[in-house]
BAFI-3210 file (N, C-alpha, C; in Angstrom, 3 decimals, decimal comma, padded with zeros to 6 digits):
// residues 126
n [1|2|3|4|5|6|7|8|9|10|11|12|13|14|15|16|17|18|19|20|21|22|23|24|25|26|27|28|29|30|31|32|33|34|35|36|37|38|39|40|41|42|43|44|45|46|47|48|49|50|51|52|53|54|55|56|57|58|59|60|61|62|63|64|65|66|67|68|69|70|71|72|73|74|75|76|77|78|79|80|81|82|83|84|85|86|87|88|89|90|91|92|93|94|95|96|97|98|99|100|101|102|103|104|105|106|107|108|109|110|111|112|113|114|115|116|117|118|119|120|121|122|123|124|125|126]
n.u [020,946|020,849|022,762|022,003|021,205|019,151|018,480|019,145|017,494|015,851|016,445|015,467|013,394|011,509|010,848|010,692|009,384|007,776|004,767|003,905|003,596|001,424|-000,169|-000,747|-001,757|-004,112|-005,683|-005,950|-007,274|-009,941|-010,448|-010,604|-012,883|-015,125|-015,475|-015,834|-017,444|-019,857|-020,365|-021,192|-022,995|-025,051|-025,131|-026,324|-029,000|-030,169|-030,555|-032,346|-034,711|-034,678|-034,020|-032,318|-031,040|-030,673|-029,270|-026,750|-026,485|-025,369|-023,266|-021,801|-020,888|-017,829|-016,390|-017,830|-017,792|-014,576|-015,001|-017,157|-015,013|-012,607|-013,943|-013,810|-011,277|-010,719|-012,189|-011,163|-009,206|-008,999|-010,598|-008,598|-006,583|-007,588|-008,494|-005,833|-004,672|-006,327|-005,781|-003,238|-002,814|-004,715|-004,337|-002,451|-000,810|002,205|001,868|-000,812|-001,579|000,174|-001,008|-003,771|-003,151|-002,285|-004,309|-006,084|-004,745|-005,111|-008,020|-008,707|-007,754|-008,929|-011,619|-011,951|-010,976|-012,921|-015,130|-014,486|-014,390|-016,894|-017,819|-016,517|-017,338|-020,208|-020,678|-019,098|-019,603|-021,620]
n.v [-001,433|-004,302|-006,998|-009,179|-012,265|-014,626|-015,701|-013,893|-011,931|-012,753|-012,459|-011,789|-010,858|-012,477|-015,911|-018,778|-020,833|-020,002|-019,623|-022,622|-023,235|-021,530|-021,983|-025,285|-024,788|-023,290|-024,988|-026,853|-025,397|-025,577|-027,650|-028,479|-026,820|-027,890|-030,016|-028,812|-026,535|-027,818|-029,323|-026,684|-025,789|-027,508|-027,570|-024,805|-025,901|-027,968|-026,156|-024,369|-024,106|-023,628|-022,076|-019,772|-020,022|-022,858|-023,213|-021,510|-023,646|-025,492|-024,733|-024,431|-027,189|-028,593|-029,955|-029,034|-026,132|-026,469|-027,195|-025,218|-022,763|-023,933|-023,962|-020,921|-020,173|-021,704|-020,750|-017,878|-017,944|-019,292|-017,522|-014,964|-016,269|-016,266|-013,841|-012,406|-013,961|-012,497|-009,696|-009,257|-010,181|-008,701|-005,694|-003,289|-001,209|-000,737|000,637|000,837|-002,024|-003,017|-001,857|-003,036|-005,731|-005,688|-004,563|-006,872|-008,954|-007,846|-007,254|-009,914|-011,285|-009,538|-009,673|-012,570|-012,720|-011,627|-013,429|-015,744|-014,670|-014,277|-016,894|-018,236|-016,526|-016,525|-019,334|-020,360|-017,998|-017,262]
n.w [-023,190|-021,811|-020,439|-018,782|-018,217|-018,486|-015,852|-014,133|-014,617|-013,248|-010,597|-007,070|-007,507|-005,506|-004,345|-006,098|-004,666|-002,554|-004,028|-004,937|-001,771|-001,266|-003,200|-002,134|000,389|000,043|-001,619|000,498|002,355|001,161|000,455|003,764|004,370|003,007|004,706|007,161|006,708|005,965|008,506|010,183|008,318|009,343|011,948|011,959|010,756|012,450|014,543|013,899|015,132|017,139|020,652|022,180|024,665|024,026|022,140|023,050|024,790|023,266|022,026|023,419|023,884|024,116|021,611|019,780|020,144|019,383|016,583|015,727|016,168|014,635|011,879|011,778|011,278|009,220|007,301|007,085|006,440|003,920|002,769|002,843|001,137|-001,389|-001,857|-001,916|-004,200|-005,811|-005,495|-006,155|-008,928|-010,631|-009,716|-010,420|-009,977|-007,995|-005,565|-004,394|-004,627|-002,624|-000,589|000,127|000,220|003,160|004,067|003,219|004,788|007,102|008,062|007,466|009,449|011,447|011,474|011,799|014,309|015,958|015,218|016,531|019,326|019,340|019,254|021,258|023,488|023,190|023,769|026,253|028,283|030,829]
ca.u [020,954|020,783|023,509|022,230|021,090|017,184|018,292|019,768|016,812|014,398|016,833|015,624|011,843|010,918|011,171|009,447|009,133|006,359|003,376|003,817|003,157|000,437|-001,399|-001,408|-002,778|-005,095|-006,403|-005,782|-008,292|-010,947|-011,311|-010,844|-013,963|-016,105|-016,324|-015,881|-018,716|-020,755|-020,472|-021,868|-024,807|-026,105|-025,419|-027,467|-030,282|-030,596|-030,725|-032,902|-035,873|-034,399|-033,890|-031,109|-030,428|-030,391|-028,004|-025,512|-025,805|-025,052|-022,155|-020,936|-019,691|-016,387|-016,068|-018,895|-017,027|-013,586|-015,348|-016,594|-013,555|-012,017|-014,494|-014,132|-009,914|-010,535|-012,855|-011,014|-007,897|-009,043|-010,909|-007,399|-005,157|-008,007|-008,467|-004,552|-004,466|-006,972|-005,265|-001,948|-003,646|-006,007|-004,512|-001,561|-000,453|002,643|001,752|-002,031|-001,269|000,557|-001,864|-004,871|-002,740|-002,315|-006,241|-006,926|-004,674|-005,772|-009,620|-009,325|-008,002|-010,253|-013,355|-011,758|-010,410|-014,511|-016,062|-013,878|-014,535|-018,263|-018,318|-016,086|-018,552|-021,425|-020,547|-018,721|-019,422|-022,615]
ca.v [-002,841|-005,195|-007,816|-010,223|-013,718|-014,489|-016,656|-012,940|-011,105|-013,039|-012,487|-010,769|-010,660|-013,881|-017,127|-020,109|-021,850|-019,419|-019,894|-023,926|-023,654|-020,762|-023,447|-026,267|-024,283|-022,879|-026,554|-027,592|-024,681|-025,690|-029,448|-028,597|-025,917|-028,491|-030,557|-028,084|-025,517|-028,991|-028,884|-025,513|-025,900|-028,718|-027,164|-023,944|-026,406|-028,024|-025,305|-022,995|-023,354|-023,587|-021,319|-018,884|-020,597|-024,144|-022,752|-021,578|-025,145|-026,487|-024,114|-024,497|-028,461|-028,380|-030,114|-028,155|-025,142|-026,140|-027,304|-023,790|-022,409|-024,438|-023,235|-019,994|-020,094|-022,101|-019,988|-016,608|-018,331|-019,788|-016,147|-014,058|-016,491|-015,986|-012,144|-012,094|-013,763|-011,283|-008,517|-010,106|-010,625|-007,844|-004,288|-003,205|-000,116|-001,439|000,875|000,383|-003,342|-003,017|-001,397|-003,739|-006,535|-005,356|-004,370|-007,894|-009,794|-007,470|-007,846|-011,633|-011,774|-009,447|-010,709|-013,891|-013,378|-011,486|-014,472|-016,595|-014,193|-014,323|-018,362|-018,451|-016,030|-017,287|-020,385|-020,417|-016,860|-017,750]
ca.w [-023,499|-020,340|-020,577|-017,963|-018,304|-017,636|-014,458|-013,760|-014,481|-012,657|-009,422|-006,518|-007,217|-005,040|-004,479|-006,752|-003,665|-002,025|-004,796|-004,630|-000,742|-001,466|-004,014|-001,684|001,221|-000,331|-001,543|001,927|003,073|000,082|001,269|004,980|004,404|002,416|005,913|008,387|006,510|005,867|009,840|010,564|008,048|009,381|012,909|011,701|010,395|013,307|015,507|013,515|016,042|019,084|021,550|022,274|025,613|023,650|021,390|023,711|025,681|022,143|021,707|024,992|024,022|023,659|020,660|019,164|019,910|018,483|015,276|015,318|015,739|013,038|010,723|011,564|010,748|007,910|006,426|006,796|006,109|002,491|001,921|002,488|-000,017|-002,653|-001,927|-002,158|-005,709|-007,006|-005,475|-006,992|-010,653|-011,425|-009,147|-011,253|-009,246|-006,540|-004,267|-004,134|-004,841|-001,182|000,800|-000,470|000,454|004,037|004,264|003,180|005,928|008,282|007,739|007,445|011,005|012,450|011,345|012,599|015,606|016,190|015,333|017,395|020,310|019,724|019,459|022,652|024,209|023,290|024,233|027,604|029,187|031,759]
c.u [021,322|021,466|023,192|021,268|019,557|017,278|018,382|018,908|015,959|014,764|016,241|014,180|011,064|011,271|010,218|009,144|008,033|004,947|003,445|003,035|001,604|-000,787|-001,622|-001,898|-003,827|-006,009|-006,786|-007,336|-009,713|-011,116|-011,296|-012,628|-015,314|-016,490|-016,483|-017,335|-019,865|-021,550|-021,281|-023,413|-024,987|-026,189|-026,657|-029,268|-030,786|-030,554|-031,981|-034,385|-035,823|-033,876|-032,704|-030,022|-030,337|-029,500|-026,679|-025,441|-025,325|-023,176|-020,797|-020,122|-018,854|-015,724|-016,966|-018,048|-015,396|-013,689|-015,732|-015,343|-012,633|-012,361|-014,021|-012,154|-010,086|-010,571|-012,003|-009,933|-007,576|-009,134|-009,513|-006,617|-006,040|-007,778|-007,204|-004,080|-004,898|-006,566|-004,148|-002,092|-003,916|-005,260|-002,660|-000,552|000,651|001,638|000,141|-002,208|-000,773|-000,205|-003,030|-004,224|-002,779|-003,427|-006,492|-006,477|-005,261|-006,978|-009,788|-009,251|-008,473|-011,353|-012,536|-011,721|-012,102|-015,031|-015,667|-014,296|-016,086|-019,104|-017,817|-016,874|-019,856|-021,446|-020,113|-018,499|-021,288|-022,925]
c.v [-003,613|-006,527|-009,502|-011,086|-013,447|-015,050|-015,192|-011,770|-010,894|-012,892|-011,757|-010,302|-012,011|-015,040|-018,010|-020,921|-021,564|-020,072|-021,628|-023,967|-022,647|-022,137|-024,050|-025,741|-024,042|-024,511|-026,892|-027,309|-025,160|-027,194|-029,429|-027,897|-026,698|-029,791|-029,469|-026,707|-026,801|-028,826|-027,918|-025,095|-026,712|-028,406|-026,228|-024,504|-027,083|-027,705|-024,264|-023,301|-023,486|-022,314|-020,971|-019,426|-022,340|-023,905|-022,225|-022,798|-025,649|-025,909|-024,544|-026,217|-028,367|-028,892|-029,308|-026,840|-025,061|-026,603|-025,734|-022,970|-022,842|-024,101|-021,825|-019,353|-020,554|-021,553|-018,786|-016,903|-018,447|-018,075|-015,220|-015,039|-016,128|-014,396|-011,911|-012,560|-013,007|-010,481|-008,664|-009,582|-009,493|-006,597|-004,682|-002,416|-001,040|-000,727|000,513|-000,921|-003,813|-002,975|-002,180|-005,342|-006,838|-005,323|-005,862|-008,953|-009,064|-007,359|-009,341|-011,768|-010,891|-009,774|-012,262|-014,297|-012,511|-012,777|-015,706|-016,056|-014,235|-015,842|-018,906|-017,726|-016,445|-019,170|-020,776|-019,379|-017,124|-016,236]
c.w [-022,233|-021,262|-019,553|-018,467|-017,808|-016,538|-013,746|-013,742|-013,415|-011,287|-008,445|-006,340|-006,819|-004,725|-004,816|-005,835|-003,056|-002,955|-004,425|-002,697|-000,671|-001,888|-002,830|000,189|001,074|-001,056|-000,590|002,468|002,534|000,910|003,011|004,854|004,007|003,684|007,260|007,915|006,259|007,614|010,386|009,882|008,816|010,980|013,087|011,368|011,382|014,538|015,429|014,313|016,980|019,793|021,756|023,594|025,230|022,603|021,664|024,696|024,693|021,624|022,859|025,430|023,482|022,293|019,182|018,781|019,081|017,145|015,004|014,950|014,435|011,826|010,124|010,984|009,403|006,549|006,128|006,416|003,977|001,602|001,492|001,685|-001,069|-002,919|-002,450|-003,688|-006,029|-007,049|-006,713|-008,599|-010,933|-010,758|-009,691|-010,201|-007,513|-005,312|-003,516|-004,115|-002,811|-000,099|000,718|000,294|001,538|004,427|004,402|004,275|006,832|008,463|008,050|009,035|012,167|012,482|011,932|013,962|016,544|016,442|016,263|018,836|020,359|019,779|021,297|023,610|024,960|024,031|025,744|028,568|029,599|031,665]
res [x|x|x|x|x|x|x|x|x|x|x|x|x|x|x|x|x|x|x|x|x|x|x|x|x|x|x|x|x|x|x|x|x|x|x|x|x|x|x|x|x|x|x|x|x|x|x|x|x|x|x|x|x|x|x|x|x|x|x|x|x|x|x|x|x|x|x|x|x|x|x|x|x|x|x|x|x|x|x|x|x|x|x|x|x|x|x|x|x|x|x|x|x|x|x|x|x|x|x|x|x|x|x|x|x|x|x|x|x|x|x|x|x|x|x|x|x|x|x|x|x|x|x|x|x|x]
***
């Protein structure tokens, strides 16, 4: 029979303060993504028949490139808090729950810090 209090149960696994800043990041990421991926279509559309060397002069403006860039945080940023609810939600098992968790930050920021290295590339390596 467990004698302690529910303030007493709930001790020790967290703080209610994390999910609140989780949520409004993850918002943050959702309306940053809806101009910054707006951005990158409309880059892709008007690029799609130009030339490989008119596509790295296009890359290669600096504000061009840190809108890329921005995208390309935004994006992998929004993907790992969702991946991390689902893990969260749906994979029961701590320990597999753990290592899934780990996989998924570490995935987000290598495919990130890739695509960052292949916009900075492409863009300002002659």
């Amino acid at each position: 029979m467990d004698m302690r209090t529910p303030l007493g149960k709930v001790r020790g696994l967290g703080s209610a303060k994390d999910g609140t800043e989780h949520f409004w990041l993850q918002r943050l990421t959702a309306v940053s993504n809806l101009v910054l991926v707006s951005f990158f279509v409309c880059f892709i559309i008007a690029h799609s028949n130009s030339s490989y060397a008119e596509v790295r002069a296009a890359l290669g403006n600096p504000i061009v490139a840190v809108m890329m860039g921005l995208v390309m945080v935004s994006v992998f940023t929004h993907m790992r808090l969702g991946m991390q609810i689902i893990i969260e939600d749906y994979v029961h098992h701590e320990g597999v729950k753990v290592v899934l968790l780990m996989l998924n930050t570490f995935f987000s920021f290598l495919m990130g810090a890739l695509c960052l290295f292949a916009v900075l590339k492409t863009g300002f390596v002659g």
